[in-house]
VEXDREN-2710 file (C-alpha; in Angstrom, 1 decimal):
% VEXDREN-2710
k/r/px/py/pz
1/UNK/51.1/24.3/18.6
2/UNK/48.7/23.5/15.9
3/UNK/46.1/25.9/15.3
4/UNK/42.4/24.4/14.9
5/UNK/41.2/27.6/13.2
6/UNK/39.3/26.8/9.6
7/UNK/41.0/29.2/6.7
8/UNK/38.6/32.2/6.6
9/UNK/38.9/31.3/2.4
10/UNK/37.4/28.1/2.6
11/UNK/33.9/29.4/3.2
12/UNK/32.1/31.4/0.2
13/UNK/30.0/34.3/1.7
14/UNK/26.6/33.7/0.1
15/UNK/24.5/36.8/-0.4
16/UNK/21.0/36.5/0.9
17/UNK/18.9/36.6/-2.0
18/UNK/21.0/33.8/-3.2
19/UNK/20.5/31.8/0.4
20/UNK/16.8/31.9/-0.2
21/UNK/17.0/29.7/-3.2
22/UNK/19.8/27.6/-2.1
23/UNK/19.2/23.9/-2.1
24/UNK/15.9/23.7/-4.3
25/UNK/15.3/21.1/-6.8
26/UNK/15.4/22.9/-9.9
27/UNK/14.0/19.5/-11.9
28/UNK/11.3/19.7/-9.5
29/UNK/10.8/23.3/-9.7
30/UNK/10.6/23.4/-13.9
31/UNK/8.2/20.6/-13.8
32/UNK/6.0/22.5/-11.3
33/UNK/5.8/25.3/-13.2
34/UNK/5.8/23.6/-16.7
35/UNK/2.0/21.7/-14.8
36/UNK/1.1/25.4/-13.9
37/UNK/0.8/27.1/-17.2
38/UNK/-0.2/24.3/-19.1
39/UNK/-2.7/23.6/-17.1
40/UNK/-3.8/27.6/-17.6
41/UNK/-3.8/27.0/-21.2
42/UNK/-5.8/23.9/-21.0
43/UNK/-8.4/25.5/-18.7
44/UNK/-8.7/28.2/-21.0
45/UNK/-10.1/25.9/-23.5
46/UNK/-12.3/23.7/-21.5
47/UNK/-14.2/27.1/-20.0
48/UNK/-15.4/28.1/-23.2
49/UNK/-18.8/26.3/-22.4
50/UNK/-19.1/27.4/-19.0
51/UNK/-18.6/31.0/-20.5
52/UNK/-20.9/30.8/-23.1
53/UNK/-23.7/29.6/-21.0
54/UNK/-23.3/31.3/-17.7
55/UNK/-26.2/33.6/-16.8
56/UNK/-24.0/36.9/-17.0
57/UNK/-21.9/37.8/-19.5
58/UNK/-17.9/36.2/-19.3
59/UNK/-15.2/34.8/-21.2
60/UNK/-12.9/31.9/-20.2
61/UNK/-10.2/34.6/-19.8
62/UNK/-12.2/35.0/-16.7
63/UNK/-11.9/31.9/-15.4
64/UNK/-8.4/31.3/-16.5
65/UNK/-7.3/34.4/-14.9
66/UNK/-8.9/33.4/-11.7
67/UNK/-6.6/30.1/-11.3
68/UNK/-3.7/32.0/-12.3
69/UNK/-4.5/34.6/-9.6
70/UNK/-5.1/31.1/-7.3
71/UNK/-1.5/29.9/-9.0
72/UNK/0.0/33.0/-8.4
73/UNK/-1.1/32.5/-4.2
74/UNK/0.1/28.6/-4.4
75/UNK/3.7/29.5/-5.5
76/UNK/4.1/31.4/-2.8
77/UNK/2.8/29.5/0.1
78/UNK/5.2/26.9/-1.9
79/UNK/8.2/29.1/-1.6
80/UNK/7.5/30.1/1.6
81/UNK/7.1/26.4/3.0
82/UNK/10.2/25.7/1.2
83/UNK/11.6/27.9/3.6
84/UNK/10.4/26.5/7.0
85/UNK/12.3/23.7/8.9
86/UNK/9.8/20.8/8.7
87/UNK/10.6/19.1/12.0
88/UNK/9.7/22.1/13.9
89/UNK/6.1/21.4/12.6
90/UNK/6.1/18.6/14.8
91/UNK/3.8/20.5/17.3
92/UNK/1.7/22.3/14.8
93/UNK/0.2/19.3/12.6
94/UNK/-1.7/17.9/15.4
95/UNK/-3.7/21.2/16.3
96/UNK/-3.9/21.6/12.5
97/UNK/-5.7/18.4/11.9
98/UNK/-8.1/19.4/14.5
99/UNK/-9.0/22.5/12.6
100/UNK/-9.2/21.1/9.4
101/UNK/-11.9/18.4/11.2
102/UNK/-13.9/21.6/11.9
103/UNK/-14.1/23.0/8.8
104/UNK/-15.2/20.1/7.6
105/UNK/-18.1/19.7/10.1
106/UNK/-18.4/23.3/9.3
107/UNK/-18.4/22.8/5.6
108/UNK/-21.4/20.0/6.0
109/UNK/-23.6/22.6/7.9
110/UNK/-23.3/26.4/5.4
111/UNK/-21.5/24.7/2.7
112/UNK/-22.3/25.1/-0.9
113/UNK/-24.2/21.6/-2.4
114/UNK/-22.8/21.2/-5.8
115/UNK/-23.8/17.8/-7.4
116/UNK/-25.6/16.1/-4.7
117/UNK/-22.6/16.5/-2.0
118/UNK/-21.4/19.7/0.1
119/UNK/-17.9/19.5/-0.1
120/UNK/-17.3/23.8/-1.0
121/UNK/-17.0/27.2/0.6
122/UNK/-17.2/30.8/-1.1
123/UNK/-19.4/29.0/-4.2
124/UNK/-16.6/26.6/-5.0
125/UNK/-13.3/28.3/-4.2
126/UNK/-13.1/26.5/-0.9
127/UNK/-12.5/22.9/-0.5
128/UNK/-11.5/21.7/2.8
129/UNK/-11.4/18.0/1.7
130/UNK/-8.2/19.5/-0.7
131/UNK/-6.1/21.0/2.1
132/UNK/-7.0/17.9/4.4
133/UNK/-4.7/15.9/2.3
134/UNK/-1.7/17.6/2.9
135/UNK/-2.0/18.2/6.9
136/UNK/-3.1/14.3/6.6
137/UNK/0.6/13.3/5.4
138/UNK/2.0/15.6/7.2
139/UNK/0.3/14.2/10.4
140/UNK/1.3/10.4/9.6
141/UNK/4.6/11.1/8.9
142/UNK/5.6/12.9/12.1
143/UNK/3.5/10.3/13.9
144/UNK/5.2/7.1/12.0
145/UNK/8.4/8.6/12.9
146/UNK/7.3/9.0/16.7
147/UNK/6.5/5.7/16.9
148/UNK/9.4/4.0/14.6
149/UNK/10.5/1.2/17.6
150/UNK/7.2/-0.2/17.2
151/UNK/6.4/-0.6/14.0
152/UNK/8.1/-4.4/13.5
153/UNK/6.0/-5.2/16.5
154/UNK/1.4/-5.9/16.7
155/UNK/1.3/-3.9/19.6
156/UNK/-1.9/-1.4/19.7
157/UNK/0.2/1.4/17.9
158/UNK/-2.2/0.9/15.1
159/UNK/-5.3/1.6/17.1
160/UNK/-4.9/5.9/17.9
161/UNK/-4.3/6.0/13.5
162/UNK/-7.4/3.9/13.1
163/UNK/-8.8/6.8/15.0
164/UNK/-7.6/9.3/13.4
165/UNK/-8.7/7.4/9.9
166/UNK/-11.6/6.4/10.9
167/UNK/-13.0/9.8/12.0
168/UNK/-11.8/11.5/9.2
169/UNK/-13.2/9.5/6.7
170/UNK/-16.8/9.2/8.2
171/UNK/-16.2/13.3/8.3
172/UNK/-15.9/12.9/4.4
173/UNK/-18.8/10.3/4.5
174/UNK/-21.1/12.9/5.5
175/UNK/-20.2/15.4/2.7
176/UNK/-20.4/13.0/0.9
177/UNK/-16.6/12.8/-0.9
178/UNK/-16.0/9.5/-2.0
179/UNK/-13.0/10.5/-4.0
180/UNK/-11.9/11.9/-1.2
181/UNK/-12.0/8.9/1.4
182/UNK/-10.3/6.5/-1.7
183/UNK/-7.4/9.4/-1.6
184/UNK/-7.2/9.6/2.5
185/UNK/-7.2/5.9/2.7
186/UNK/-5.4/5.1/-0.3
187/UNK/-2.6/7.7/1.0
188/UNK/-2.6/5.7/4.5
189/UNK/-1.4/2.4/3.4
190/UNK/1.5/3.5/1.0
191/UNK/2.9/5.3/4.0
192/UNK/2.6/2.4/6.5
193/UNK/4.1/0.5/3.2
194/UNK/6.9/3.0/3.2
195/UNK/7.1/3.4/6.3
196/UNK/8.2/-0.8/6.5
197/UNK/5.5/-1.7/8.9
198/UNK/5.2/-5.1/9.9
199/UNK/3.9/-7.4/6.9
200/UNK/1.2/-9.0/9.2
201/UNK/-0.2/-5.4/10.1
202/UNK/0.1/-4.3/5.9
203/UNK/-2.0/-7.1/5.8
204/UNK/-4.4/-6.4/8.5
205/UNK/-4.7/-2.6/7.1
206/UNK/-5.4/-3.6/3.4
207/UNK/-8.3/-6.2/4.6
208/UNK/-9.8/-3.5/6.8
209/UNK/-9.7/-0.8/3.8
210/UNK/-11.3/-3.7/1.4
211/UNK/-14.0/-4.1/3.8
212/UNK/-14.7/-0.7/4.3
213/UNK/-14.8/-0.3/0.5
214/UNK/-17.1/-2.8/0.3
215/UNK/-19.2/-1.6/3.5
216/UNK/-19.6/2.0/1.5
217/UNK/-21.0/0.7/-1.7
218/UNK/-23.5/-1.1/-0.2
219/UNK/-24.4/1.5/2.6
220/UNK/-24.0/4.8/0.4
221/UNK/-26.2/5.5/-2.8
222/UNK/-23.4/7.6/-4.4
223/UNK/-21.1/4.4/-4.1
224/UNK/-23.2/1.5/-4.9
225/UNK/-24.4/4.1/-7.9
226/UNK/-21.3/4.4/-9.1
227/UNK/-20.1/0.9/-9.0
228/UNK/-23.4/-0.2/-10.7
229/UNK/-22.2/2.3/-13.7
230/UNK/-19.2/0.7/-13.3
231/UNK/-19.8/-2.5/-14.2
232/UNK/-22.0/-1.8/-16.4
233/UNK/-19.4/0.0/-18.8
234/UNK/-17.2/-2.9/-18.0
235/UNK/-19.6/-5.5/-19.4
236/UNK/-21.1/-3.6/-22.2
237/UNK/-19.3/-0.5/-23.3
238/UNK/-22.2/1.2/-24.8
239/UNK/-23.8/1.0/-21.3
240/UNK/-21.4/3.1/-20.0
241/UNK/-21.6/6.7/-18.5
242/UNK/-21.4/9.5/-20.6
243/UNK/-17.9/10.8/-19.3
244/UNK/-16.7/7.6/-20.3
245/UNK/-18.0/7.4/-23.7
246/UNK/-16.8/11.3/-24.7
247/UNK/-13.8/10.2/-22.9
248/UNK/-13.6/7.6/-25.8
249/UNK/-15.0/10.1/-28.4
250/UNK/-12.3/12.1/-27.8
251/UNK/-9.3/10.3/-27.6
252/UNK/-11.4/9.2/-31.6
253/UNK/-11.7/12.6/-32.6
254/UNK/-8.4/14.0/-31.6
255/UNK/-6.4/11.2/-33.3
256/UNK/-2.4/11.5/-32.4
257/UNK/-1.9/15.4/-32.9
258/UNK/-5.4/16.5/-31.8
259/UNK/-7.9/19.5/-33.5
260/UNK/-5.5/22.1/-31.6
261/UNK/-6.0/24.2/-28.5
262/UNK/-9.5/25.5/-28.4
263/UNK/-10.7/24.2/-31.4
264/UNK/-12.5/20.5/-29.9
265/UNK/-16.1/20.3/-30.0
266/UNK/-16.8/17.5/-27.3
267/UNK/-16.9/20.4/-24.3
268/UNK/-19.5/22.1/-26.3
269/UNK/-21.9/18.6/-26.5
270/UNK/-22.9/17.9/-22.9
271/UNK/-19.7/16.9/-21.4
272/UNK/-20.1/17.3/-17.9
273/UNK/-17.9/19.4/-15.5
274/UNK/-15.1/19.9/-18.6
275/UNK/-13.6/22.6/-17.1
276/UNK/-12.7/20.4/-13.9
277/UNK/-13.3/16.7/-13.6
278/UNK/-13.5/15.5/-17.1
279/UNK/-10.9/18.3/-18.2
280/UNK/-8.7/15.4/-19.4
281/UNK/-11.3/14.6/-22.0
282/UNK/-10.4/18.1/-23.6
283/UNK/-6.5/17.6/-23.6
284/UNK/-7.1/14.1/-25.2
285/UNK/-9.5/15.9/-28.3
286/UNK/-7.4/19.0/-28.5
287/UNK/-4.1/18.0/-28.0
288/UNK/-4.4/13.8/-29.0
289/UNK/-2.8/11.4/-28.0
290/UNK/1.0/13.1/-27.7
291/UNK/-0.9/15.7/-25.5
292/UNK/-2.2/12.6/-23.5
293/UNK/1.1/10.9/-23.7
294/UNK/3.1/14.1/-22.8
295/UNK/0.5/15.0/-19.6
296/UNK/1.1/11.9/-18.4
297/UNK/5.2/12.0/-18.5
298/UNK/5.5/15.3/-16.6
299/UNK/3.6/13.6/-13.8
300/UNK/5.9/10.7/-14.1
301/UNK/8.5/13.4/-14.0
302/UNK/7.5/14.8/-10.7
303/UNK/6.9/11.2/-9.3
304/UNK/10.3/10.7/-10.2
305/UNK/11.6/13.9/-8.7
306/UNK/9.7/13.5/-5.3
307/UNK/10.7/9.9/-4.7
308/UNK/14.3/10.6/-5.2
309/UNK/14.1/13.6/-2.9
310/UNK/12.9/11.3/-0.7
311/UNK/15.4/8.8/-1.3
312/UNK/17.8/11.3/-0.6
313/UNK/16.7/12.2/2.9
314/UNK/18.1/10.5/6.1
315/UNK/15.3/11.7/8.2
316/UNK/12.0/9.3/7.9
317/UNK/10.0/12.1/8.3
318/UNK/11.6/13.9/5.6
319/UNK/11.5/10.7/2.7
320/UNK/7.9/10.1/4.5
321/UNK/6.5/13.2/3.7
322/UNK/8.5/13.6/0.0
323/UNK/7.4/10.2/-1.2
324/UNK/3.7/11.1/0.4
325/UNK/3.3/14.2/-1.4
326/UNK/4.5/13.0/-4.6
327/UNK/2.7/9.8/-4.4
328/UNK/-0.3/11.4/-3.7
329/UNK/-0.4/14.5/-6.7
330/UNK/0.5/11.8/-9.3
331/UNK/-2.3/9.5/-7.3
332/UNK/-5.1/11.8/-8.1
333/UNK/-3.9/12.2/-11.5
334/UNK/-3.7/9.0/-12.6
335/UNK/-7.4/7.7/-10.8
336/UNK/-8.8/10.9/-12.5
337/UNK/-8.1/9.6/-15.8
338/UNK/-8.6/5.6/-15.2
339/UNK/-12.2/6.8/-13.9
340/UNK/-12.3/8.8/-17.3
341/UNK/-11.8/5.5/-19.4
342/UNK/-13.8/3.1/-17.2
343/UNK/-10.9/1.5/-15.5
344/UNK/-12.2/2.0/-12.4
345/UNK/-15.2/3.6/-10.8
346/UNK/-15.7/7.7/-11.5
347/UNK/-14.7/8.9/-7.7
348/UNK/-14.9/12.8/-8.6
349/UNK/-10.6/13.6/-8.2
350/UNK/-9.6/17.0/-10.2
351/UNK/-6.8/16.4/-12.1
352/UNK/-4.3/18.3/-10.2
353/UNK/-2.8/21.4/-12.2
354/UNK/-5.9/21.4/-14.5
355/UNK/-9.2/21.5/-12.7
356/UNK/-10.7/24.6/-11.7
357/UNK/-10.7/24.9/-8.1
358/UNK/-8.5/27.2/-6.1
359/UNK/-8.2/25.0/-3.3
360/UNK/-7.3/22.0/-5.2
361/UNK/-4.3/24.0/-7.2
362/UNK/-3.0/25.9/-3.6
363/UNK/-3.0/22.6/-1.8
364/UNK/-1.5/20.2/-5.3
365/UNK/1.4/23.5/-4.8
366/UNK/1.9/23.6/-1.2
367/UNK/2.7/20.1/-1.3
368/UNK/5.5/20.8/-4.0
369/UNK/6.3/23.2/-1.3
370/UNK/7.0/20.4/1.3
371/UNK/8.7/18.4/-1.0
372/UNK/11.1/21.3/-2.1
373/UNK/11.8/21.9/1.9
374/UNK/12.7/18.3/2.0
375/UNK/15.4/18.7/-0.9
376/UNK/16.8/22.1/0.8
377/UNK/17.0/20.0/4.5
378/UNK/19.0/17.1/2.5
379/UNK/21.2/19.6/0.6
380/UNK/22.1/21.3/4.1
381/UNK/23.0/18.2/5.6
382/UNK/25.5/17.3/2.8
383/UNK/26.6/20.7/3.2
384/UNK/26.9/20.3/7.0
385/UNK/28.7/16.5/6.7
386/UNK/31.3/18.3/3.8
387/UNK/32.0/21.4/6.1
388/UNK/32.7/19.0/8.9
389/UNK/35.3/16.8/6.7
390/UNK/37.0/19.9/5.5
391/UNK/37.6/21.1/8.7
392/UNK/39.4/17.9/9.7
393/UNK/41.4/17.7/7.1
394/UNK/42.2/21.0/7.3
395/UNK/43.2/20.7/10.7
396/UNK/45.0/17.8/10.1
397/UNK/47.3/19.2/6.8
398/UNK/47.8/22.1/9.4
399/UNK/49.2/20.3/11.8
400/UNK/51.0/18.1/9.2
401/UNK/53.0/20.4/7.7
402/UNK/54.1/21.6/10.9
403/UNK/55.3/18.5/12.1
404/UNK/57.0/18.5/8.9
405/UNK/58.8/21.9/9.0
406/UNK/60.1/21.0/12.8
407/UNK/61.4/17.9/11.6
408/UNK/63.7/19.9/9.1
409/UNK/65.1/22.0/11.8
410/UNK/68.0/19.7/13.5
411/UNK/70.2/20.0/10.3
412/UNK/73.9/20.6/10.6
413/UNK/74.5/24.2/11.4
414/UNK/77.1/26.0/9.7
415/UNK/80.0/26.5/11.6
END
């Protein structure tokens, strides 16, 4: 008979240090960390200001060894969510949306107000509106996938994410975080998009999320504000708001090569919130143009990496939540600096990696995290499909080369 047994020396025993990193995206990995420290280095330079004028004695050291210390946290909640099976969070993102919706009430009632809105715990560290994002994705891809047989069809599918949507922006409204609510909603149609929803329903979402655009300039003073500065800058540059025109200043100043790290004077001359929201302006003095040019590419880098990840994956959930994460760091980069040049409206994003803000960094890393655990779950079921081929044709050379060797037996005995 023909033994069904796999050789014992087909399989390599891994050790269990080795197990732990098996399956990561190195690309992805390098161009995480590659964001992380030169972001630090960055940071160092735009908190000059802040240290020079705060009220006690500092040095940007301080502030650049805060983020590291908030880097050093996001890593790990990235390797260890790299570690988790995602679809076993299936019960846990529900639950976790609903306590994310009470911090943020909670946040609107002892929060910190910093420029007109009250958005922070723990004077800053704390945003809820930045860890939001990431349960958000995670929520509508699980809940995409659960409802996959229906998405070709106008059925009232639509109407529990409308909710959901709905609820949590108006949440955001009451901070208020516009940036925020452009991000949520923003996030929502690429993954109904990428999800291949029904054409007619794309259709239905994107007139909804114009109207509701248009609804909260006209309703909210920060929106119609900043769409009056807006287009203002638009028609007459020199009307524009100051971010915009030391944005311009310093992409002037800094020329192709920059004034080198440290050395730009723009932070020092009223440029407001350098060290988080206009940080960009810094990299463009300092650094010029091939700093601007090379910031840029690495978050083209990890765009690329994330989408092929999820390109990769045979689960929806997994390519939904790959594509979302990516889609959405590279998202807040890239309206963080159009608002910066007046090619759209200011909306307050951090540029992820850069800005101060612990939460912002932790949350930008877990979702590296998720899209790392997506790349493992692929690589595991390659491994999975190429351990199941082996075996059969393992068994069947086997059994082969048996069938073989008793066919040779009937030969003419010797007499």
């Amino acid at each position: 008979m023909g033994t069904t047994t796999l050789n014992s020396n087909s399989h390599t025993v891994q050790r269990p240090a080795i197990k732990l990193f098996a399956g990561l995206d190195i690309w992805l990995i390098v161009i995480g960390l590659i964001l992380v420290v030169y972001g630090l280095v960055v940071l160092y330079s735009a908190s000059m200001p802040v240290a020079f004028y705060a009220e006690e004695p500092t040095t940007p050291m301080y502030y650049a060894a805060r983020q590291a210390q908030w880097a050093a946290l996001g890593i790990a909640a990235a390797f260890i969510v790299s570690l988790i099976n995602y679809p076993g969070l299936k019960k846990l993102v529900l639950p976790a949306l609903f306590l994310i919706w009470g911090a943020l009430i909670l946040v609107i009632i002892i929060g910190s107000s910093r420029h007109g809105s009250v958005r922070h715990f723990l004077n800053g560290s704390i945003q809820p509106s930045e860890i939001l994002k990431v349960i958000y994705i995670l929520y509508l891809a699980f809940w995409l996938k659960s409802k996959q047989e229906d998405l070709k069809r106008i059925t009232i599918w639509i109407l529990p994410a409308g909710v959901i949507l709905g609820f949590t922006c108006f949440l955001l409204f009451l901070e208020p975080d516009l940036s925020a609510m452009i991000t949520i909603g923003l996030i929502s149609f690429v993954l109904y998009f990428l999800a291949d929803v029904d054409w007619k329903q794309i259709i239905f979402i994107f007139v909804v999320a114009v109207l509701s655009v248009i609804l909260l300039i006209q309703f909210s003073d920060t929106g119609l504000d900043r769409w009056e500065k807006y287009r203002s800058g638009v028609e007459a540059p020199e009307n524009s708001i100051n971010q915009v025109k030391r944005a311009i200043e310093s992409i002037v100043d800094g020329g192709f090569f920059g004034v080198g790290i440290g050395q730009g004077v723009v932070k020092f001359t009223g440029l407001e919130v350098g060290q988080s929201d206009t940080i960009f302006t810094v990299i463009a003095e300092e650094l010029g143009l091939l700093g601007c040019f090379v910031t840029i590419g690495l978050f083209l880098l990890l765009l690329w990496r994330g989408l092929k990840i999820a390109l990769a994956s045979e689960d929806m959930t997994g390519r939904l939540i790959a594509a979302g994460m990516s889609i959405w760091i590279v998202m807040e980069a890239f309206i963080n600096i159009a608002g910066l040049f007046n090619m759209m409206p200011v909306g307050g994003n951090t540029l992820p990696f850069f800005s101060l803000g612990g939460s912002s960094l932790v949350s930008v890393l877990v979702g590296i995290g998720f899209i790392l655990n997506v790349a493992r779950n692929n690589q595991k079921q390659k491994s999975s499909e190429r351990n199941t081929y082996s075996a059969v044709v393992d068994m069947r050379w086997r059994d082969r080369r048996r069938s073989i060797s008793g066919a040779r037996r009937p030969t003419t005995a010797r007499r």
